[in-house]
DSSP file (Angstrom, degrees, kcal/mol; ACC not computed):
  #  RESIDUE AA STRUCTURE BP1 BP2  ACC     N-H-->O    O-->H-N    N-H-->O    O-->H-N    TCO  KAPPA ALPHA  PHI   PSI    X-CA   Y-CA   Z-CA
    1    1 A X              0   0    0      0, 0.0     2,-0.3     0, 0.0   110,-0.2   0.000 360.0 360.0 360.0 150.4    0.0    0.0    0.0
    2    2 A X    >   -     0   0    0    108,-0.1     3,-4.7     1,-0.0     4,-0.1  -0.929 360.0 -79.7-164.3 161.7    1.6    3.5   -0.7
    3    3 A X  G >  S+     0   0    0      1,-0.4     3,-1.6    -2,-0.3   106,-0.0   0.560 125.2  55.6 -22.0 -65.3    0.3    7.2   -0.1
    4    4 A X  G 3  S+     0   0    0      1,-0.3    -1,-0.4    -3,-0.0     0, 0.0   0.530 105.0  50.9  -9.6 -58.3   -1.7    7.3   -3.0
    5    5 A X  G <  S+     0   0    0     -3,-4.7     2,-0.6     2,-0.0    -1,-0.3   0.582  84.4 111.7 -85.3 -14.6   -3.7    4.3   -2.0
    6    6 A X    <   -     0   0    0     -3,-1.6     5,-0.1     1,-0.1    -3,-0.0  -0.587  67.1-128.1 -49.4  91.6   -4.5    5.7    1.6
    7    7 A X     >  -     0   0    0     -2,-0.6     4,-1.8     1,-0.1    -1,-0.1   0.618  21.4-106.9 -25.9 168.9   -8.2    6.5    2.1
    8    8 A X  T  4 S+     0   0    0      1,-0.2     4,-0.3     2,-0.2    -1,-0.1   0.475 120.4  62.7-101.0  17.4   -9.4    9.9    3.4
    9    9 A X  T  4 S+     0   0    0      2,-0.1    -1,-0.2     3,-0.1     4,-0.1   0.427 107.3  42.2-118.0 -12.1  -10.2    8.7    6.4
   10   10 A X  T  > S+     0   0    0      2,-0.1     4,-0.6     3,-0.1     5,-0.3   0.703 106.1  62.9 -88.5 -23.2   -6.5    7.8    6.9
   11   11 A X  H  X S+     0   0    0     -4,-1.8     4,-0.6     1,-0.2     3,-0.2   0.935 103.9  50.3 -57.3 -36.2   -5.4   10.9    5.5
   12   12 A X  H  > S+     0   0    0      1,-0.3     4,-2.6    -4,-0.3    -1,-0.2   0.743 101.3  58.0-102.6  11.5   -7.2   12.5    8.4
   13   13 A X  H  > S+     0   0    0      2,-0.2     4,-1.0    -3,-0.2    -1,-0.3   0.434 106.6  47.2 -84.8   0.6   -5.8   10.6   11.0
   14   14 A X  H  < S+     0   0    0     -4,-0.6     4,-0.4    -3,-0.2    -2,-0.2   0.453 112.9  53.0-106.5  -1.2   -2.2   11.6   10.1
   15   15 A X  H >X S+     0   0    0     -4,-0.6     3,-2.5    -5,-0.3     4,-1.7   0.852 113.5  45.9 -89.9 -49.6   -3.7   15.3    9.9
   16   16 A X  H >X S+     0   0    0     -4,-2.6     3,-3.0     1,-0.4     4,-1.9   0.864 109.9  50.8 -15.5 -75.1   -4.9   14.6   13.4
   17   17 A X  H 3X S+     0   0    0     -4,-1.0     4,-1.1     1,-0.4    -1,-0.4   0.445 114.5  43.3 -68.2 -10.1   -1.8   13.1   14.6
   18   18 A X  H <> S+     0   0    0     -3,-2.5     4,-0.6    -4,-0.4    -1,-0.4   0.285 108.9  56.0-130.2   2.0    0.3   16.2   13.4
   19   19 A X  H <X S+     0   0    0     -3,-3.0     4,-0.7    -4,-1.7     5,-0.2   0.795 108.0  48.5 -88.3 -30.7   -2.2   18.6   14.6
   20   20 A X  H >X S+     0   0    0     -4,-1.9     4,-1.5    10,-0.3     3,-0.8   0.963 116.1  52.1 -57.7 -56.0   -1.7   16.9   18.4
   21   21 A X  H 3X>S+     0   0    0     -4,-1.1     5,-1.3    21,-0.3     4,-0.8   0.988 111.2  39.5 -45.5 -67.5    1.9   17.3   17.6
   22   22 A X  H 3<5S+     0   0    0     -4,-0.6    -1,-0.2     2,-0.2    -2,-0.2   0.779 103.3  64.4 -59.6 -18.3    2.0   20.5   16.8
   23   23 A X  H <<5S+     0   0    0     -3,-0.8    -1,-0.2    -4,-0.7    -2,-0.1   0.786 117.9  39.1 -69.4 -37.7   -0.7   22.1   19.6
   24   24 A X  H  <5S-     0   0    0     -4,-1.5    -2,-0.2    -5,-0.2    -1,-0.2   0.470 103.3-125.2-107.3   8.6    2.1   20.9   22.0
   25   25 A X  T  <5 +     0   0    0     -4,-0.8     2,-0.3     1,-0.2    -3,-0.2   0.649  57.2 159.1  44.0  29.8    5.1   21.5   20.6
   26   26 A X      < -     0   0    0     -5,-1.3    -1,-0.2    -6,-0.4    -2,-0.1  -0.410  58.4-122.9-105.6 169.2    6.0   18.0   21.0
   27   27 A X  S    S+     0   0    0     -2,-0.3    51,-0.8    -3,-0.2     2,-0.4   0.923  97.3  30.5 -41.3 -50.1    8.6   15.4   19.4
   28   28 A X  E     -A   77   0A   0     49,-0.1    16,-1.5    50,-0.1     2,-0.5  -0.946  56.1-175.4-121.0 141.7    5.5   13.2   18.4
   29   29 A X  E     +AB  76  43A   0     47,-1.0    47,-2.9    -2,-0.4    14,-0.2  -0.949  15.4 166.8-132.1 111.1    2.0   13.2   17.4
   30   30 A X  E     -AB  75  42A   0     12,-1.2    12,-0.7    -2,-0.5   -10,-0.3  -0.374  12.8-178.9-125.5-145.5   -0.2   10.5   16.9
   31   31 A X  E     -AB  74  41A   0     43,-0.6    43,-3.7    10,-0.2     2,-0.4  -0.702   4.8-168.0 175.8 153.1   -4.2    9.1   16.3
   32   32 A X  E     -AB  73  40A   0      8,-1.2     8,-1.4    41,-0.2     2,-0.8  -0.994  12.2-143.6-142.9 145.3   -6.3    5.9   15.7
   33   33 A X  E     -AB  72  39A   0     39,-0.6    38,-1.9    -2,-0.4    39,-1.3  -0.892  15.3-128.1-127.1 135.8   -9.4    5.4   14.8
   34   34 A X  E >   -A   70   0A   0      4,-3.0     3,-0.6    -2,-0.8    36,-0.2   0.066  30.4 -92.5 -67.4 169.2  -11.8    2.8   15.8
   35   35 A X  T 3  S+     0   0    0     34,-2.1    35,-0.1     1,-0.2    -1,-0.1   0.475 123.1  49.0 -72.7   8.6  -14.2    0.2   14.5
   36   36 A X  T 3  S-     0   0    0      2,-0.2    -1,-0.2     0, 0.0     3,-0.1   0.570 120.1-101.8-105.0 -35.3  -16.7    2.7   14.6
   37   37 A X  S <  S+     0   0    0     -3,-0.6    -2,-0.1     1,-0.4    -3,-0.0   0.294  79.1 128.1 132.2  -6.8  -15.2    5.5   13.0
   38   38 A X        -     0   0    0     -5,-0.1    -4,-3.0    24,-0.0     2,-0.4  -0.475  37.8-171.8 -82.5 136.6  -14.2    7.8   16.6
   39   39 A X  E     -B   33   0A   0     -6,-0.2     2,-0.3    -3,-0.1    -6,-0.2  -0.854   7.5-160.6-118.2 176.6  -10.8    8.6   16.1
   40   40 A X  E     -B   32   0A   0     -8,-1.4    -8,-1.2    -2,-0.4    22,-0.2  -0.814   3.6-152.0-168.3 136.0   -8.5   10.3   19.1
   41   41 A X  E     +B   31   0A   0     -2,-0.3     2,-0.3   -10,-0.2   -10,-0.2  -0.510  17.9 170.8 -96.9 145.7   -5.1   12.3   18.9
   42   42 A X  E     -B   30   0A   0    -12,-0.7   -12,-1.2    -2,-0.2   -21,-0.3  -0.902  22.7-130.9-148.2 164.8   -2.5   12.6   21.6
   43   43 A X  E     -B   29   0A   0      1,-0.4   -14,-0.2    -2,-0.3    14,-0.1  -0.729  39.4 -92.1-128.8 162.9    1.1   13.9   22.0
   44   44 A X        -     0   0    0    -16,-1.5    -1,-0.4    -2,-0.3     2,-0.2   0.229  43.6-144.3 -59.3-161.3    3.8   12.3   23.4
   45   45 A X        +     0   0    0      7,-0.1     7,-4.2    -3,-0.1     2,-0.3  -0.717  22.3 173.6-163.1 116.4    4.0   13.2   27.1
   46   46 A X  E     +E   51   0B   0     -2,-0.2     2,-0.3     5,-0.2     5,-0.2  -0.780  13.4 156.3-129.9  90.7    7.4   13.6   28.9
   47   47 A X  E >   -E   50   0B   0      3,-2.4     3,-0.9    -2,-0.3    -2,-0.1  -0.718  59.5 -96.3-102.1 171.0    7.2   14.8   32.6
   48   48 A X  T 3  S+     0   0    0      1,-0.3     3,-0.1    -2,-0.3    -1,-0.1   0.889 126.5  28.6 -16.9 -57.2    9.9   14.2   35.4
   49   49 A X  T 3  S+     0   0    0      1,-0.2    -1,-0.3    -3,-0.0     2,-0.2   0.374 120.0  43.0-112.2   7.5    7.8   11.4   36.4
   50   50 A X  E <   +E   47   0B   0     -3,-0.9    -3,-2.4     2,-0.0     2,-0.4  -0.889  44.4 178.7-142.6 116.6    5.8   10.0   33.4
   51   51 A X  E     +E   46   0B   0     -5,-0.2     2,-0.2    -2,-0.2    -5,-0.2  -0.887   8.1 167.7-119.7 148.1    6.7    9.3   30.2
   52   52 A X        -     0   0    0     -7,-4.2    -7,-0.1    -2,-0.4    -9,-0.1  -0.793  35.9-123.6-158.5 119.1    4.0    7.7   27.7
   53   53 A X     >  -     0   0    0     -2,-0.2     4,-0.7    -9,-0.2   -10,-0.1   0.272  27.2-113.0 -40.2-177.3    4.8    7.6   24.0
   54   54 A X  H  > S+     0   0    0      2,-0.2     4,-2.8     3,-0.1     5,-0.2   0.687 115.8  46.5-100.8 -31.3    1.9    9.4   21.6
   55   55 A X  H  > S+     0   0    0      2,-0.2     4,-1.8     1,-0.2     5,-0.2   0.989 118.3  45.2 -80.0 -46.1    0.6    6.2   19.8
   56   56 A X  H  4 S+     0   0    0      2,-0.2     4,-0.4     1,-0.2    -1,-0.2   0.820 112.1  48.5 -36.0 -42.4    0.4    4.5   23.3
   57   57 A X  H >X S+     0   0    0     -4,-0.7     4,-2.5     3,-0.2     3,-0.7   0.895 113.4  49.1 -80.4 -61.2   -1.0    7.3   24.6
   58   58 A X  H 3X S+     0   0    0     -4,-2.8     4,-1.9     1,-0.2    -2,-0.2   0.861 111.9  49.0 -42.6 -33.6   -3.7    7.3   21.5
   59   59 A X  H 3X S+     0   0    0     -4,-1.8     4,-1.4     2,-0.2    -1,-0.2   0.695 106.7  53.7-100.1 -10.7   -4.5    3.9   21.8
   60   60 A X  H X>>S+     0   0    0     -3,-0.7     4,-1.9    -4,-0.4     3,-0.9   0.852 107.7  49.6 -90.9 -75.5   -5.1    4.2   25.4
   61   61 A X  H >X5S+     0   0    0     -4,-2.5     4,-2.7     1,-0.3     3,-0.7   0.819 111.0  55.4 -24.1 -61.7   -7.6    7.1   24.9
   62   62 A X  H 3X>S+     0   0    0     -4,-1.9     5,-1.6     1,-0.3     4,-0.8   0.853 110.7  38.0 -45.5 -64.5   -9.1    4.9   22.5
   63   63 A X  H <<5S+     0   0    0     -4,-1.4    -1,-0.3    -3,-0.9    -2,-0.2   0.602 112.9  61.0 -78.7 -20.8   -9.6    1.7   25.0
   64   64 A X  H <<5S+     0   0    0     -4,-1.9    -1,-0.2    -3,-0.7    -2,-0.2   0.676 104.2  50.1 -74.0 -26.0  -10.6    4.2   27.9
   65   65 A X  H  <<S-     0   0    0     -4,-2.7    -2,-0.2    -5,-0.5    -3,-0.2   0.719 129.8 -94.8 -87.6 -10.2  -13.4    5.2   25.8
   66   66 A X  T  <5 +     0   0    0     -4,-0.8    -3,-0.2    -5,-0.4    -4,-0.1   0.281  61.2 164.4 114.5  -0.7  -14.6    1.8   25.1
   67   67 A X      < -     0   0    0     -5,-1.6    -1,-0.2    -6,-0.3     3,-0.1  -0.284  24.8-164.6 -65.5 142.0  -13.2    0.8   22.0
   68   68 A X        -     0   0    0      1,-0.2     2,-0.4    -2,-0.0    -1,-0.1   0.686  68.3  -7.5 -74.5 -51.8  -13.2   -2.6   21.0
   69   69 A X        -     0   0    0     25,-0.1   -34,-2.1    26,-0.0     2,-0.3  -0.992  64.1-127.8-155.7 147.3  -10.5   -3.0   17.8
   70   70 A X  E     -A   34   0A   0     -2,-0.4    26,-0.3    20,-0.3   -36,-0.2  -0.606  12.4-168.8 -91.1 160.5   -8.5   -0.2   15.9
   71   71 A X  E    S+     0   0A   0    -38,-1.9    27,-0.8     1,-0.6     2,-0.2   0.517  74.9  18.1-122.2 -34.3   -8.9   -0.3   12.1
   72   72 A X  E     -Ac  33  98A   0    -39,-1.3   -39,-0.6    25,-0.2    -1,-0.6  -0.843  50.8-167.0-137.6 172.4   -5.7    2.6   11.8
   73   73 A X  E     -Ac  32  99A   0     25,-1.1    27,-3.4    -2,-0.2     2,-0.4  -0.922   7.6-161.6-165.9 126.2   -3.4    3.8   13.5
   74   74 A X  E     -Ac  31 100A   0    -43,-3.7   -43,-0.6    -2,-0.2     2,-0.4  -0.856   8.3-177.9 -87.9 136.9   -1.0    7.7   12.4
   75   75 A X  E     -Ac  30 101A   0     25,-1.0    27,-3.7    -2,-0.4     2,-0.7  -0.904   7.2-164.5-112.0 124.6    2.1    8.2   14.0
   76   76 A X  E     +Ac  29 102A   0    -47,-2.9   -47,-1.0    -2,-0.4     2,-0.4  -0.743  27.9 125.9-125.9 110.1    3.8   11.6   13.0
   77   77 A X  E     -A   28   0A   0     25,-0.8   -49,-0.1    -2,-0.7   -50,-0.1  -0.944  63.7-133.6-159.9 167.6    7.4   12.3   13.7
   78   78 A X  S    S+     0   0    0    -51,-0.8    25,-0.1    -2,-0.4     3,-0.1   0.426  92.0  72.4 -88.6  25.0   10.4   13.3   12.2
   79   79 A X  S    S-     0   0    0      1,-0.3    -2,-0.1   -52,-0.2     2,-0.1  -0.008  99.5 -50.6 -81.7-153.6   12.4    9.9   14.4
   80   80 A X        -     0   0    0      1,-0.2    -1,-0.3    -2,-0.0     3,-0.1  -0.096  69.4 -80.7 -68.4-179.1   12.0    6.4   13.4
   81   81 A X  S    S-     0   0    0      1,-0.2     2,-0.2    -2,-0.1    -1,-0.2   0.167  77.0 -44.4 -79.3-174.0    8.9    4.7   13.0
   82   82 A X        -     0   0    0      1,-0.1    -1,-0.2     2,-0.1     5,-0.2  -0.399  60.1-113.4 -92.4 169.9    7.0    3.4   15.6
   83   83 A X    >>  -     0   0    0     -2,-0.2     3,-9.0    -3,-0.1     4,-0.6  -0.496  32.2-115.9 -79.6 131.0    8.8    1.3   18.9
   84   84 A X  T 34 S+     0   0    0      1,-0.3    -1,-0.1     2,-0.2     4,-0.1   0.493 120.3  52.6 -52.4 -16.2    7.8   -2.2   19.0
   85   85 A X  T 34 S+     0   0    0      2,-0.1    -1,-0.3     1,-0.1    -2,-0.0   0.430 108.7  55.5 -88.5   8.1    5.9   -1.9   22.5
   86   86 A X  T <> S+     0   0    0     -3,-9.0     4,-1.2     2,-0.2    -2,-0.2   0.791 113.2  44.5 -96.3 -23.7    4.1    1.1   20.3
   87   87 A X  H  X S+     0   0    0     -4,-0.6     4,-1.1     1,-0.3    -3,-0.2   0.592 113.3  44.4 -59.3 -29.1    3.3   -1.8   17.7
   88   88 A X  H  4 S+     0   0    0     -5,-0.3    -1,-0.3     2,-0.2    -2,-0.2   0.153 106.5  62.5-113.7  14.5    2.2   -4.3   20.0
   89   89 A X  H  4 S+     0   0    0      2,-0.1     3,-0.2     5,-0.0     4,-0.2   0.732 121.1  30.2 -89.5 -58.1   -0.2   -1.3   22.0
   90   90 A X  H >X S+     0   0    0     -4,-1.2     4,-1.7     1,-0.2     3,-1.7   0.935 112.6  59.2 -76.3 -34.8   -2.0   -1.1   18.7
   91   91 A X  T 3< S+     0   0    0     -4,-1.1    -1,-0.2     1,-0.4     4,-0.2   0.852 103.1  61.7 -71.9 -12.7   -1.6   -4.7   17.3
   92   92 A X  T 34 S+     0   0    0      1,-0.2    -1,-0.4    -3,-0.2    -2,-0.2   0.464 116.6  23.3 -98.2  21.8   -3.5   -5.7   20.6
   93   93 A X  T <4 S+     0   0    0     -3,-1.7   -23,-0.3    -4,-0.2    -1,-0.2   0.174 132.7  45.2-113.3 -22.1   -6.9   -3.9   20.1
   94   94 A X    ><  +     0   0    0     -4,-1.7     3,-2.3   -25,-0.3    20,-0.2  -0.667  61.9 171.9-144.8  69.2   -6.4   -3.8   16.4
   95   95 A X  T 3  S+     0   0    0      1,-0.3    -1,-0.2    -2,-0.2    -3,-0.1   0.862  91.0  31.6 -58.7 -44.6   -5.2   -7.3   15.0
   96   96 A X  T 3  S+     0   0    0    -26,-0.3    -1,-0.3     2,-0.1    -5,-0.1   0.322  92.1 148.6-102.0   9.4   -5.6   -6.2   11.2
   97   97 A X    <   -     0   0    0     -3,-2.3    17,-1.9    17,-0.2     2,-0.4   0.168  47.3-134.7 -79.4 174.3   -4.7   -2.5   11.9
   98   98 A X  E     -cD  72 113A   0    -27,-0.8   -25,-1.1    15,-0.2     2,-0.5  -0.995  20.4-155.3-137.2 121.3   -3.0   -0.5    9.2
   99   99 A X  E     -cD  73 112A   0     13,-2.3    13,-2.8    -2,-0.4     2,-0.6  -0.906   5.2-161.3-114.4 105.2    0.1    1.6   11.0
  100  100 A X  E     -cD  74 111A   0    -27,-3.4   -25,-1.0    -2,-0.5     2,-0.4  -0.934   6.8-159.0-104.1 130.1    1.0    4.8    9.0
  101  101 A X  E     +cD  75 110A   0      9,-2.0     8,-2.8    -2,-0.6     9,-0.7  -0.877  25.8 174.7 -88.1 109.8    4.8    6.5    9.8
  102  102 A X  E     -cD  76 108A   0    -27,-3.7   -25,-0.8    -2,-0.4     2,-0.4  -0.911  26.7-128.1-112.1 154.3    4.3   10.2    8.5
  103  103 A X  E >>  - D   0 107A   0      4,-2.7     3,-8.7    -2,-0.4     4,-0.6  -0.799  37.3 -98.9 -99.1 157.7    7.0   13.0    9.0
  104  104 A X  T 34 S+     0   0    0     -2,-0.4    -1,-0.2     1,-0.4   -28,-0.1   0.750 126.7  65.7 -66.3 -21.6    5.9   16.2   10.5
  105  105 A X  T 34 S-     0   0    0      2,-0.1    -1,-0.4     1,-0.1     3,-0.1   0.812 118.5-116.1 -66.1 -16.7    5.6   17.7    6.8
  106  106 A X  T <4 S+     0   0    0     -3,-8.7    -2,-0.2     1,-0.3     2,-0.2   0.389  73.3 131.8  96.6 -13.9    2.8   15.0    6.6
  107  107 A X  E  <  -D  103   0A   0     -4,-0.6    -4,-2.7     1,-0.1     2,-0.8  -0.574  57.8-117.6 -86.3 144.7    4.5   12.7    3.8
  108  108 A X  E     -D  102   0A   0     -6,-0.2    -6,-0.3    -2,-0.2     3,-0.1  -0.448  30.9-174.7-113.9 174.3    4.5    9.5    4.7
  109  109 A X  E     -     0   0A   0     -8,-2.8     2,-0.2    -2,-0.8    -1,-0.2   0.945  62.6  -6.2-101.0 -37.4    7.1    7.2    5.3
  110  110 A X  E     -D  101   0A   0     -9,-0.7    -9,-2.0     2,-0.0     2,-0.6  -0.805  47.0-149.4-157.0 147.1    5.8    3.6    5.9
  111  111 A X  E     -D  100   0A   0    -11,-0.3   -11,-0.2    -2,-0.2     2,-0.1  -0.893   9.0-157.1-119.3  92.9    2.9    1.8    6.3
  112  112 A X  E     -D   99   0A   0    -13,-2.8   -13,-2.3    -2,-0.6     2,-0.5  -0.461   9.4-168.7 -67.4 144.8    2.2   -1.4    8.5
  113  113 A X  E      D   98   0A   0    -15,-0.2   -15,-0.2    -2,-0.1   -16,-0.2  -0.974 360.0 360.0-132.5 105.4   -0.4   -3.6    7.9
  114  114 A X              0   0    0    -17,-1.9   -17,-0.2    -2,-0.5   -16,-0.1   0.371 360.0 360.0 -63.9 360.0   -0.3   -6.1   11.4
């Protein structure tokens, strides 16, 4: 799958994820959206005494609100792709999910399919 083949309803979970990024000035920004269609955006979070990645942090909003399975999942930042406990946070709500890497410009960089 490549850009081009990415629905608009992924497109606007990587606008999500880079709008959480950008509200907060932070390193990362991500969103997922659910089997229903509700999506929710998060930033990373780094205080003294808690750190909780941005896709973790989405996917957790997501499972506090009652969702069941992810269908997508955004991460936008200009690092690497996402960290393998940020893979296995989504692969475990979202078995089939489709994991898009975008850079903060929004272009994207890879796309997982779990």
């Amino acid at each position: 799958m490549t850009e081009p083949e990415l629905g608009p309803e992924d497109l606007k979970i990587i606008t999500l994820a880079r709008s959480a990024r950008a509200r907060v000035g932070s390193a990362e920004g991500a969103a997922v959206r659910d089997e229903t269609g509700r999506t929710y955006a998060a930033a990373a979070v780094a205080l003294p005494s808690l750190r909780v990645s941005a896709l973790s942090l989405a996917v957790a909003m997501a499972v506090s609100s009652g969702a069941v399975a992810l269908e997508a999942a955004a991460l936008v930042s200009d690092g690497p792709g996402p960290a393998p406990e940020d893979v296995g946070a989504v692969k475990d709500v979202g078995s089939g999910a489709l994991i898009i890497h975008a850079g903060s410009d929004g272009a994207v960089r890879e796309i997982l399919r779990l």
